[in-house]
PDB file with one MODEL, atoms N, CA, C and O in Angstrom:
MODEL        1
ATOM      1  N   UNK A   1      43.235  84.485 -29.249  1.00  0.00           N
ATOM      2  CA  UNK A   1      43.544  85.388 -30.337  1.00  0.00           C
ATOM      3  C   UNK A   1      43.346  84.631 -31.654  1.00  0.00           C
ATOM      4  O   UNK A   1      43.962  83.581 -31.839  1.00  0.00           O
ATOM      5  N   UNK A   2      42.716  85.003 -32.347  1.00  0.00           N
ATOM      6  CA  UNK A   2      42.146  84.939 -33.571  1.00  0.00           C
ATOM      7  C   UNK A   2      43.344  84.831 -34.731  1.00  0.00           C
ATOM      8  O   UNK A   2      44.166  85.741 -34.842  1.00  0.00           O
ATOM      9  N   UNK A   3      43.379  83.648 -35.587  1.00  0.00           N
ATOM     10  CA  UNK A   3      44.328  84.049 -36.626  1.00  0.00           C
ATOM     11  C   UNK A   3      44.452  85.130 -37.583  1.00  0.00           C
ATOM     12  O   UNK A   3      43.439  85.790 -37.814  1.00  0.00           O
ATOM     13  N   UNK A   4      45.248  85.339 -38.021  1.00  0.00           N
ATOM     14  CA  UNK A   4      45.218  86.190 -39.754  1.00  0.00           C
ATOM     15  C   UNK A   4      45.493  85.931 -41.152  1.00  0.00           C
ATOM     16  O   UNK A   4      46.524  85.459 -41.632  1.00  0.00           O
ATOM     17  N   UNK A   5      44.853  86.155 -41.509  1.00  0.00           N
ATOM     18  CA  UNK A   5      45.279  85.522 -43.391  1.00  0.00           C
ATOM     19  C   UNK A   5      46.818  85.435 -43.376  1.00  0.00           C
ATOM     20  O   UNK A   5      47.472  84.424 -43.631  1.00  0.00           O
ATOM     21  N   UNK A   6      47.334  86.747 -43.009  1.00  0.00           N
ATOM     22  CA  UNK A   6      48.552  87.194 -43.257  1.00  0.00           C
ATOM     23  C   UNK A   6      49.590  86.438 -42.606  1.00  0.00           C
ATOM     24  O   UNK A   6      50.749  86.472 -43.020  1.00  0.00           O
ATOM     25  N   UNK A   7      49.134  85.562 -41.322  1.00  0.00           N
ATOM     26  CA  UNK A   7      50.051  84.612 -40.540  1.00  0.00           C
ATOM     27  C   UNK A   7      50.091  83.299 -41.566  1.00  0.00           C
ATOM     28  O   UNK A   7      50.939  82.443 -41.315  1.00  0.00           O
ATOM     29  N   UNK A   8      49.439  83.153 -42.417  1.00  0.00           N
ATOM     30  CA  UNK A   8      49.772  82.180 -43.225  1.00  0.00           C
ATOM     31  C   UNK A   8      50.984  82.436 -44.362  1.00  0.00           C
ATOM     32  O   UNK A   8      51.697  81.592 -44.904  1.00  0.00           O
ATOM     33  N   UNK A   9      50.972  83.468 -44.485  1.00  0.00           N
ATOM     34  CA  UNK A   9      52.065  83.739 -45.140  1.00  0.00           C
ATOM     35  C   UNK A   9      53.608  84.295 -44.600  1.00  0.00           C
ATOM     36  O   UNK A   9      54.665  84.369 -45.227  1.00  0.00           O
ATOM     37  N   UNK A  10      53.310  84.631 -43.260  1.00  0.00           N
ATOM     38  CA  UNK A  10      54.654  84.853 -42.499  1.00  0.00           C
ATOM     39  C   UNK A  10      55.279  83.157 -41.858  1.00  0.00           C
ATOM     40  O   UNK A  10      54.878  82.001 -41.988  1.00  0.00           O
ATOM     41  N   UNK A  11      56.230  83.695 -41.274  1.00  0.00           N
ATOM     42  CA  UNK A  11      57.239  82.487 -40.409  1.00  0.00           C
ATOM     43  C   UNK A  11      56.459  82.081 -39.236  1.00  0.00           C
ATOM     44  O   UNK A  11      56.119  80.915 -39.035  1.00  0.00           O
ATOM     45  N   UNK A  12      56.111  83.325 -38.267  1.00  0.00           N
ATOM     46  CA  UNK A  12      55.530  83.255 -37.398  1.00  0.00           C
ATOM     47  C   UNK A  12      54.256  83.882 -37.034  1.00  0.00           C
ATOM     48  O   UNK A  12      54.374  85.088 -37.252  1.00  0.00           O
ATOM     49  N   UNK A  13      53.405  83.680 -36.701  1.00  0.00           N
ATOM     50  CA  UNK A  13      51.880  84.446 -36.325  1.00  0.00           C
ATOM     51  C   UNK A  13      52.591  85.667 -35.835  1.00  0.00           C
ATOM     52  O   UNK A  13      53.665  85.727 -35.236  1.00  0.00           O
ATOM     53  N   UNK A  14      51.655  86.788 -36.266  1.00  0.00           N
ATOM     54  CA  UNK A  14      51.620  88.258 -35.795  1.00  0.00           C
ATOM     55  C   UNK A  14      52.067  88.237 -33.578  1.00  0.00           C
ATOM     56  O   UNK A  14      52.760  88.914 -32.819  1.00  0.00           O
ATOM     57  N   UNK A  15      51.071  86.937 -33.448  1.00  0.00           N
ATOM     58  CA  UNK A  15      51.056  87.522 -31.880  1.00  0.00           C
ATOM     59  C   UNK A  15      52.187  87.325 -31.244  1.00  0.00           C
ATOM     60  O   UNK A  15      52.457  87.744 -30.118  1.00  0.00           O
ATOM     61  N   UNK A  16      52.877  86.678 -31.957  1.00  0.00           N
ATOM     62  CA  UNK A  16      54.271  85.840 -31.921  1.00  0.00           C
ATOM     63  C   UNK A  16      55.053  87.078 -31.542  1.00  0.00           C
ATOM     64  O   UNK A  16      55.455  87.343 -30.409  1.00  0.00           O
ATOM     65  N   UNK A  17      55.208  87.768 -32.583  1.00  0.00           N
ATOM     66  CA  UNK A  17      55.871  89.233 -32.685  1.00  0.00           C
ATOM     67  C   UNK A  17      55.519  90.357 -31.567  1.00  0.00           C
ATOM     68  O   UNK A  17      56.252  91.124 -30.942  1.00  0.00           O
ATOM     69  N   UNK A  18      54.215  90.173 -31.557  1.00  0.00           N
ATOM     70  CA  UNK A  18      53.499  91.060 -30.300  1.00  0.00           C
ATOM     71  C   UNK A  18      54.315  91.040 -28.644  1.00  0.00           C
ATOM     72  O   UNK A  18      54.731  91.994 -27.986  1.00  0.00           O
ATOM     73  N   UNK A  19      54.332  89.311 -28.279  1.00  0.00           N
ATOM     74  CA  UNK A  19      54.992  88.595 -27.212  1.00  0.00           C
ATOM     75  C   UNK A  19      56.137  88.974 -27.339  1.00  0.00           C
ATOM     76  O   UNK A  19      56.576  89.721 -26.464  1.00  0.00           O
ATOM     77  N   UNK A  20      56.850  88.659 -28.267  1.00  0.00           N
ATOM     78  CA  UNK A  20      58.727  89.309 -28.159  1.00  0.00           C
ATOM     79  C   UNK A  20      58.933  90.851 -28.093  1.00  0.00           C
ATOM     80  O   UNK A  20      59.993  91.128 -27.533  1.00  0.00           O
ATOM     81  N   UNK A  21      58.261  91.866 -28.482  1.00  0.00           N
ATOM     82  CA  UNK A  21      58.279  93.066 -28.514  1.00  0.00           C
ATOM     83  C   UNK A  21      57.918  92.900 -26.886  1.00  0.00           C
ATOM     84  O   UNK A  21      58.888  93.138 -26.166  1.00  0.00           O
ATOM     85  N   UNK A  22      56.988  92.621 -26.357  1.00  0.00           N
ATOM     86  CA  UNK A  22      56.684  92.766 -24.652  1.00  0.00           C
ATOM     87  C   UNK A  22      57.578  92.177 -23.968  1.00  0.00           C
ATOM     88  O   UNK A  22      57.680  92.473 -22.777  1.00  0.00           O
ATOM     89  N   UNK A  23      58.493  91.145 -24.583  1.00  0.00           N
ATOM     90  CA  UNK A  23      59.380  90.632 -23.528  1.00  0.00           C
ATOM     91  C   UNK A  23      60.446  91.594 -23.759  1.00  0.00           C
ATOM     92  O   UNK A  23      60.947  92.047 -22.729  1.00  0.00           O
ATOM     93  N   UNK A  24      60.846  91.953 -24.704  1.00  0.00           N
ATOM     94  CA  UNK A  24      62.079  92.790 -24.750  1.00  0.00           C
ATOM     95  C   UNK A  24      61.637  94.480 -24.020  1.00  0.00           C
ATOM     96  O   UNK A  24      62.524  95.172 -23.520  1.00  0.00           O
ATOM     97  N   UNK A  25      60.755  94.764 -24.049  1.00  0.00           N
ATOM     98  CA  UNK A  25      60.368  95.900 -23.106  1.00  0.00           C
ATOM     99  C   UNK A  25      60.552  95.714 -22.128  1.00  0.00           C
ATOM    100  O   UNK A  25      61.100  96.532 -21.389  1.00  0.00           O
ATOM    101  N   UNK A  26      60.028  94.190 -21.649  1.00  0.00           N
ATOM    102  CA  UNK A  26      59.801  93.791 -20.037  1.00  0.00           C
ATOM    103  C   UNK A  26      61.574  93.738 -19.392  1.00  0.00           C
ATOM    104  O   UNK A  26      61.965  94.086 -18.278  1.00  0.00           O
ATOM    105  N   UNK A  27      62.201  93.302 -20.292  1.00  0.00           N
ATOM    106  CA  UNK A  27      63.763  93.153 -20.019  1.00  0.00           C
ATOM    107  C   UNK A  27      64.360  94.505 -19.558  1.00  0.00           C
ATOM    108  O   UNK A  27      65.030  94.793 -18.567  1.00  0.00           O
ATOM    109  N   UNK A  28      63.781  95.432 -20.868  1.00  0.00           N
ATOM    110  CA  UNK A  28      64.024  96.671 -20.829  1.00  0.00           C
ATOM    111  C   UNK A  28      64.054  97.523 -19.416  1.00  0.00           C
ATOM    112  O   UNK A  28      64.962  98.128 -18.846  1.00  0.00           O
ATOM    113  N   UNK A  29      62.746  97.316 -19.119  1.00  0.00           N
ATOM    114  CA  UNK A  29      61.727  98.113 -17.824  1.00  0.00           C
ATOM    115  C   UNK A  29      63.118  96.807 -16.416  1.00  0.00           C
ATOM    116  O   UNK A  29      64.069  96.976 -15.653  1.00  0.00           O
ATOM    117  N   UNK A  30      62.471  95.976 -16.798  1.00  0.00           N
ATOM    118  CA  UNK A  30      63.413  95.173 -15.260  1.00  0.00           C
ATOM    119  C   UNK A  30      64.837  95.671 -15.187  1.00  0.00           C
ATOM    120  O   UNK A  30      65.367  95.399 -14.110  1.00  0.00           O
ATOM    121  N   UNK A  31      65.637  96.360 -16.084  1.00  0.00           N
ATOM    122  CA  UNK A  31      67.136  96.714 -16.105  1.00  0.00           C
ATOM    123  C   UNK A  31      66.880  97.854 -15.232  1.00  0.00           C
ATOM    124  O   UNK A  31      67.265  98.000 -14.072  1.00  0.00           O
ATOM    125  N   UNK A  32      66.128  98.699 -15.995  1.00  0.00           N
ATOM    126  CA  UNK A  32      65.887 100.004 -15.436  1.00  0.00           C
ATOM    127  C   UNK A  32      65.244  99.798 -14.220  1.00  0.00           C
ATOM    128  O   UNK A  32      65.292 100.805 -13.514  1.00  0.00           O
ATOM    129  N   UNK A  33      64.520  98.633 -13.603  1.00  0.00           N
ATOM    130  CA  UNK A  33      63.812  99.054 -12.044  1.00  0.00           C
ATOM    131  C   UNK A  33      65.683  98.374 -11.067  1.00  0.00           C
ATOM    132  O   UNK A  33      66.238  98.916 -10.111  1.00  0.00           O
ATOM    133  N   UNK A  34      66.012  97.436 -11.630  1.00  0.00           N
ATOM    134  CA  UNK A  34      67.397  97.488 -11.455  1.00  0.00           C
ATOM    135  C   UNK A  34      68.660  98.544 -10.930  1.00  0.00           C
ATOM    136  O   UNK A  34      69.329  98.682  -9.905  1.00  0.00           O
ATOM    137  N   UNK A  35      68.581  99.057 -11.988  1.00  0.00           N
ATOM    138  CA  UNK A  35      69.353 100.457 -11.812  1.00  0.00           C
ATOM    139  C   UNK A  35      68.700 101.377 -10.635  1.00  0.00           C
ATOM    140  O   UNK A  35      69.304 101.596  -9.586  1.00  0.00           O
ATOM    141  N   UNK A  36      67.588 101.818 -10.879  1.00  0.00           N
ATOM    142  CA  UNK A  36      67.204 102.101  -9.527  1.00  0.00           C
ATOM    143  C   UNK A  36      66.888 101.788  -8.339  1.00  0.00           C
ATOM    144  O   UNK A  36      66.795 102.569  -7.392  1.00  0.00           O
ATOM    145  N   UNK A  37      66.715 100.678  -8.330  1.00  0.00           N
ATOM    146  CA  UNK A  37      67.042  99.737  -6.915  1.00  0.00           C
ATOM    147  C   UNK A  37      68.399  99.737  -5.831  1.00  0.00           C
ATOM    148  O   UNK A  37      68.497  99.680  -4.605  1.00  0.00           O
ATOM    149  N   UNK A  38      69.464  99.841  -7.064  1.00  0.00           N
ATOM    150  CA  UNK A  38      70.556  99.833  -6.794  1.00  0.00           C
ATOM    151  C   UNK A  38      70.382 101.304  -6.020  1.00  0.00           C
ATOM    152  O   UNK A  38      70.676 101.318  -4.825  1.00  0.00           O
ATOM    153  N   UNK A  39      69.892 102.614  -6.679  1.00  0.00           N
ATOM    154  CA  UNK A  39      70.455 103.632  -6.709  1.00  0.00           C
ATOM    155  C   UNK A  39      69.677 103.677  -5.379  1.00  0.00           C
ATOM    156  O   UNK A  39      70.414 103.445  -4.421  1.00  0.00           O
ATOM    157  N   UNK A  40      67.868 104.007  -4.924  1.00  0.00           N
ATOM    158  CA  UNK A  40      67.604 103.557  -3.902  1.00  0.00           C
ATOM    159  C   UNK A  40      68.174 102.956  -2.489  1.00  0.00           C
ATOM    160  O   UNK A  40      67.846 103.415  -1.395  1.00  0.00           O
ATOM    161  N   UNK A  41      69.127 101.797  -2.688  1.00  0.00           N
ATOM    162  CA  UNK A  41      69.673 100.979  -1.971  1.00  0.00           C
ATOM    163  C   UNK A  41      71.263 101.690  -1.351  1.00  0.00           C
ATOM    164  O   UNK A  41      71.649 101.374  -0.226  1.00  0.00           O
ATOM    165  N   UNK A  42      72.003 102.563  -2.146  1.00  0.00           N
ATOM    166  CA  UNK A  42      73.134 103.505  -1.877  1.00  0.00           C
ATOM    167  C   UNK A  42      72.602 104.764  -1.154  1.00  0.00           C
ATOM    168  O   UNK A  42      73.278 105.350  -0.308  1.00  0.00           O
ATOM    169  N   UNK A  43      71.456 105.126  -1.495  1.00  0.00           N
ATOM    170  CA  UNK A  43      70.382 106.058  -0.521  1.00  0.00           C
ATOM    171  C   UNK A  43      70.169 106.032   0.423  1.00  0.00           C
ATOM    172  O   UNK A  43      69.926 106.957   1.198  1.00  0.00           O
ATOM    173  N   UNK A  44      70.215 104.848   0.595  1.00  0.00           N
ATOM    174  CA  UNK A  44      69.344 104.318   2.159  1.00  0.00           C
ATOM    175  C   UNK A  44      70.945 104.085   2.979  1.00  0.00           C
ATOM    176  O   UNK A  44      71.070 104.455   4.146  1.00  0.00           O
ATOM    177  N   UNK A  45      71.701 103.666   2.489  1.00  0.00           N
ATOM    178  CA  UNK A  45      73.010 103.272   3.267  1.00  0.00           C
ATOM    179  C   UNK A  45      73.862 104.888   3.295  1.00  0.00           C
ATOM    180  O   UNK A  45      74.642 105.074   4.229  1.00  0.00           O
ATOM    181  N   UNK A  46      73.711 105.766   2.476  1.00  0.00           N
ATOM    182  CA  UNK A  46      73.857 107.579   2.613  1.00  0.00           C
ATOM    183  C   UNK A  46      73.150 108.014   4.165  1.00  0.00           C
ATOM    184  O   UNK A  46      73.614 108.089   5.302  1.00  0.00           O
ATOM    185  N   UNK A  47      72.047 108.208   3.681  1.00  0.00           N
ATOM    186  CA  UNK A  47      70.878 108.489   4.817  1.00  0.00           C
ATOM    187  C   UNK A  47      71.536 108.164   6.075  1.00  0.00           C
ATOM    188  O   UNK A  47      72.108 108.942   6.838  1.00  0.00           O
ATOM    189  N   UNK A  48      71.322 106.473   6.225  1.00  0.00           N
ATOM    190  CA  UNK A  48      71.935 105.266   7.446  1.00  0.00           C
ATOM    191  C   UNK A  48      73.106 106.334   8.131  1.00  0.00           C
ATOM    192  O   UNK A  48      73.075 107.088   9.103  1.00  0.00           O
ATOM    193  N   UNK A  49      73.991 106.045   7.261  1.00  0.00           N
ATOM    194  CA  UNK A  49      75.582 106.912   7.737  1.00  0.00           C
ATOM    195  C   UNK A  49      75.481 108.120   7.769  1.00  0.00           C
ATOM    196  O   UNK A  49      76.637 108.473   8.000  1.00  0.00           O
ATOM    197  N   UNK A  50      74.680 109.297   7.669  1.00  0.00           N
ATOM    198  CA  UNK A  50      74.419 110.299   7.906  1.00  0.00           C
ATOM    199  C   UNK A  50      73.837 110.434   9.357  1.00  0.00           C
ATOM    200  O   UNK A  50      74.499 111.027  10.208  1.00  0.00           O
ATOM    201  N   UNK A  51      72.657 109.917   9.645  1.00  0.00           N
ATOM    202  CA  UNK A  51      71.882 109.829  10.887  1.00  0.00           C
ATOM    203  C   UNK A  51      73.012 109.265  11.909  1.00  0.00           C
ATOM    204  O   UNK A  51      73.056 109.967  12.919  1.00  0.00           O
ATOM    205  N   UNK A  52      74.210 107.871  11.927  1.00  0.00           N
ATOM    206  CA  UNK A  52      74.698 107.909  12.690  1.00  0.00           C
ATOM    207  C   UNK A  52      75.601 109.159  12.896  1.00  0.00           C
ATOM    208  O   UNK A  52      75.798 109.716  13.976  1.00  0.00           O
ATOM    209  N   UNK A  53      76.084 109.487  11.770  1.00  0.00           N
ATOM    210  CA  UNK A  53      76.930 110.907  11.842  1.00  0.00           C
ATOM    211  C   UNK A  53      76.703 111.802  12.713  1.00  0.00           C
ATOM    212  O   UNK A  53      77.355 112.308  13.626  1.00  0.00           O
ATOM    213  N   UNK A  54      75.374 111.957  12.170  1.00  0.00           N
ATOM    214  CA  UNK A  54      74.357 112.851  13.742  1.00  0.00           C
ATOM    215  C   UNK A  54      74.603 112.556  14.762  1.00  0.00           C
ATOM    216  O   UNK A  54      74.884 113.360  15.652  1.00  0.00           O
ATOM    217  N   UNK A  55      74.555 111.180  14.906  1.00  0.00           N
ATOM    218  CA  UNK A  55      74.287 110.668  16.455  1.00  0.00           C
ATOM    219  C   UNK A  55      75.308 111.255  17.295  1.00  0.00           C
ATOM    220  O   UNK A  55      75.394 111.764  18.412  1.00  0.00           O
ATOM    221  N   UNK A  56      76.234 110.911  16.060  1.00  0.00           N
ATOM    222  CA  UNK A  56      78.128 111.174  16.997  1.00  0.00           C
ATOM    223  C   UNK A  56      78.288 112.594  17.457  1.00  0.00           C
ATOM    224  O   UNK A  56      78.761 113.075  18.486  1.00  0.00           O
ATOM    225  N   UNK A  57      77.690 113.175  16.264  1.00  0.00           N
ATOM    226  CA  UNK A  57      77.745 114.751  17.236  1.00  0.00           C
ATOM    227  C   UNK A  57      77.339 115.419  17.942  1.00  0.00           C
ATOM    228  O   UNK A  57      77.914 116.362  18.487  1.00  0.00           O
ATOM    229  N   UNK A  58      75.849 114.926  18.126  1.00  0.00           N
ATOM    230  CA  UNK A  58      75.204 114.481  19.003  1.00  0.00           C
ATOM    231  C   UNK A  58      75.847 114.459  20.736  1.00  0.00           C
ATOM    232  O   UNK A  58      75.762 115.219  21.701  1.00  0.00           O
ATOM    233  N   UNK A  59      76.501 113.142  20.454  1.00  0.00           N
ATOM    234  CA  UNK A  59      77.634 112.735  21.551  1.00  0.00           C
ATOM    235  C   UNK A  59      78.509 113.595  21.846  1.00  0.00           C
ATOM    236  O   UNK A  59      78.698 113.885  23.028  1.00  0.00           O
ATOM    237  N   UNK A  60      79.044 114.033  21.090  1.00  0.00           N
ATOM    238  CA  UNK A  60      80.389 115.203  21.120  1.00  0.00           C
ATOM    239  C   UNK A  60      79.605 115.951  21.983  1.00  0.00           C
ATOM    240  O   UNK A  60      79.593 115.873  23.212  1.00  0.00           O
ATOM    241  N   UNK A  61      79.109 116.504  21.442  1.00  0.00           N
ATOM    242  CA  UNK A  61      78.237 117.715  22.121  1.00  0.00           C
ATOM    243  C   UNK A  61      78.196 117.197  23.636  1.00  0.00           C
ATOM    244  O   UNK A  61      78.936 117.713  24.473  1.00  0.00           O
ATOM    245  N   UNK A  62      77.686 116.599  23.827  1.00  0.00           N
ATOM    246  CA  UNK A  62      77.119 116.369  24.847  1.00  0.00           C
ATOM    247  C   UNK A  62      78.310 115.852  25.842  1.00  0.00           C
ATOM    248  O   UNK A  62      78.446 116.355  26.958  1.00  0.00           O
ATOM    249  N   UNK A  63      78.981 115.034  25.461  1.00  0.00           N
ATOM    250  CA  UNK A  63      80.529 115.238  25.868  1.00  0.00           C
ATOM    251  C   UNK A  63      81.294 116.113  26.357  1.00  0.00           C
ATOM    252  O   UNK A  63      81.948 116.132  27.400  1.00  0.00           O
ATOM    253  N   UNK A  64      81.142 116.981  25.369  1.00  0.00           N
ATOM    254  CA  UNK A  64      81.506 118.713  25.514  1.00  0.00           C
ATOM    255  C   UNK A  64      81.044 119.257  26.793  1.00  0.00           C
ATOM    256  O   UNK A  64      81.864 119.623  27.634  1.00  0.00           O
ATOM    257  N   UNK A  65      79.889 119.327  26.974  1.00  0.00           N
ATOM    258  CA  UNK A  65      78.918 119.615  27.995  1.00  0.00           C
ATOM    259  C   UNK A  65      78.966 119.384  29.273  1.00  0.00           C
ATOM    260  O   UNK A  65      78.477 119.914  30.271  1.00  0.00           O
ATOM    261  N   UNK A  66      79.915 118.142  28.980  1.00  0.00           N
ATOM    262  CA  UNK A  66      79.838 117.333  30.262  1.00  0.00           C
ATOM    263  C   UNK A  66      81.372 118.163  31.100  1.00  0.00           C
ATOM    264  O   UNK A  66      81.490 118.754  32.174  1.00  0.00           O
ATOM    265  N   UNK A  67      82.268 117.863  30.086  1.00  0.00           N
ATOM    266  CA  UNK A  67      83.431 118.247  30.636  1.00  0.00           C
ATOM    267  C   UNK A  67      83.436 119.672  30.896  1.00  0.00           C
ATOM    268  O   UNK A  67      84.173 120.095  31.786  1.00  0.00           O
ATOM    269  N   UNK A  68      82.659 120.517  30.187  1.00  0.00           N
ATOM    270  CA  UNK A  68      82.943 121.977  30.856  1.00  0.00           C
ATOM    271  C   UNK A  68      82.235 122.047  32.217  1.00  0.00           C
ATOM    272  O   UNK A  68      82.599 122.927  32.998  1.00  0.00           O
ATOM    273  N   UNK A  69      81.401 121.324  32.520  1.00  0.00           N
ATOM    274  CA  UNK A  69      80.785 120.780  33.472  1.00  0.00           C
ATOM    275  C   UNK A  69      81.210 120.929  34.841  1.00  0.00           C
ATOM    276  O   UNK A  69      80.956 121.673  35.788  1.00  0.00           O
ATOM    277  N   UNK A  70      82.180 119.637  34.513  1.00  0.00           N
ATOM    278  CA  UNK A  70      83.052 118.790  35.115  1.00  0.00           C
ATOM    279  C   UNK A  70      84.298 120.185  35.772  1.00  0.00           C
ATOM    280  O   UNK A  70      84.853 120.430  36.843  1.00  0.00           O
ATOM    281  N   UNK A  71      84.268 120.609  34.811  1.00  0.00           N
ATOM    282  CA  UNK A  71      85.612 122.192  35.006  1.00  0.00           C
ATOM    283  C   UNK A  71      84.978 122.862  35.785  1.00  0.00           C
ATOM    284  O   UNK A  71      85.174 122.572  36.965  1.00  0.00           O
ATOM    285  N   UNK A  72      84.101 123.864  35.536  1.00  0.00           N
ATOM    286  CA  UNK A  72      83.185 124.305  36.513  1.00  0.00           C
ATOM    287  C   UNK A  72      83.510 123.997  37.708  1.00  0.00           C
ATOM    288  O   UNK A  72      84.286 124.658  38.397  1.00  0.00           O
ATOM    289  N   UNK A  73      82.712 122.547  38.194  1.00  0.00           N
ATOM    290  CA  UNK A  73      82.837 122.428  39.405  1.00  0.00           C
ATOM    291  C   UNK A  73      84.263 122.253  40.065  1.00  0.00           C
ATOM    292  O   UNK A  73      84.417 122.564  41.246  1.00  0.00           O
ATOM    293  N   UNK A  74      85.525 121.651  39.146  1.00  0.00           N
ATOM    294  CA  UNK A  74      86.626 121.573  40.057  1.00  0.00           C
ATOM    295  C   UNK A  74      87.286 122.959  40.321  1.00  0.00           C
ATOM    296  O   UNK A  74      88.332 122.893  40.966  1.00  0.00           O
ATOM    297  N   UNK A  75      86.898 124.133  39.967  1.00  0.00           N
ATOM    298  CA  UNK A  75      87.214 125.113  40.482  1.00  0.00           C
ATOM    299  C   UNK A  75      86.862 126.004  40.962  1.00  0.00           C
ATOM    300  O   UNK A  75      87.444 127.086  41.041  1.00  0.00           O
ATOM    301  N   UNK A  76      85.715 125.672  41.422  1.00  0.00           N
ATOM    302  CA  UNK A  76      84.766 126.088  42.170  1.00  0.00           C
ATOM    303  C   UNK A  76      85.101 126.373  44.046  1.00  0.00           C
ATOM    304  O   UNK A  76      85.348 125.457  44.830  1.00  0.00           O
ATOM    305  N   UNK A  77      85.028 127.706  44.382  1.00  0.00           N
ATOM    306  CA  UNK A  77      85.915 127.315  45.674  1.00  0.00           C
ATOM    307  C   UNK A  77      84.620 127.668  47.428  1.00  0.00           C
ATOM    308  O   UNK A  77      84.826 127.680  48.642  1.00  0.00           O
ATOM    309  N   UNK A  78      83.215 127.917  46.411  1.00  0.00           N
ATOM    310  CA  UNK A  78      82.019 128.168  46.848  1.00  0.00           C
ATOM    311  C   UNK A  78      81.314 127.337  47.032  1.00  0.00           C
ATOM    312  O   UNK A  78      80.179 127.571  47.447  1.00  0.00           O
TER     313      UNK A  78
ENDMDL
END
């Protein structure tokens, strides 16, 4: 990058300014992929505990199933 007249008269070169404006965005943008990472990451552990939720009723059910089953046959006199 090429100087400027005008960097002779500032504190710091223009590109100087350019670089800190991109790092403070970049800070910016990394908080925010942050925040959603997090939020992502409570998603996935929702989801997780949902699907086992399923599973269990799942089980019930089938539990259920078993024991009316199970009734059925103990009174069964055929």
């Amino acid at each position: 990058m090429e100087p400027f007249i005008i960097d002779f008269y500032n504190e710091m070169p223009y590109g100087v300014n350019v670089i800190e404006n991109m790092n403070k965005e970049l800070i910016k943008i990394q908080d925010e992929n942050s925040m959603l990472n997090d939020k992502v990451l409570d998603l996935k552990k929702l989801i997780e505990n949902n699907s086992r939720l399923h599973e269990l009723e799942i089980m019930i059910k089938e539990l259920q199933i078993l024991k009316l089953k199970r009734k059925k046959k103990s009174f069964g006199c055929f």
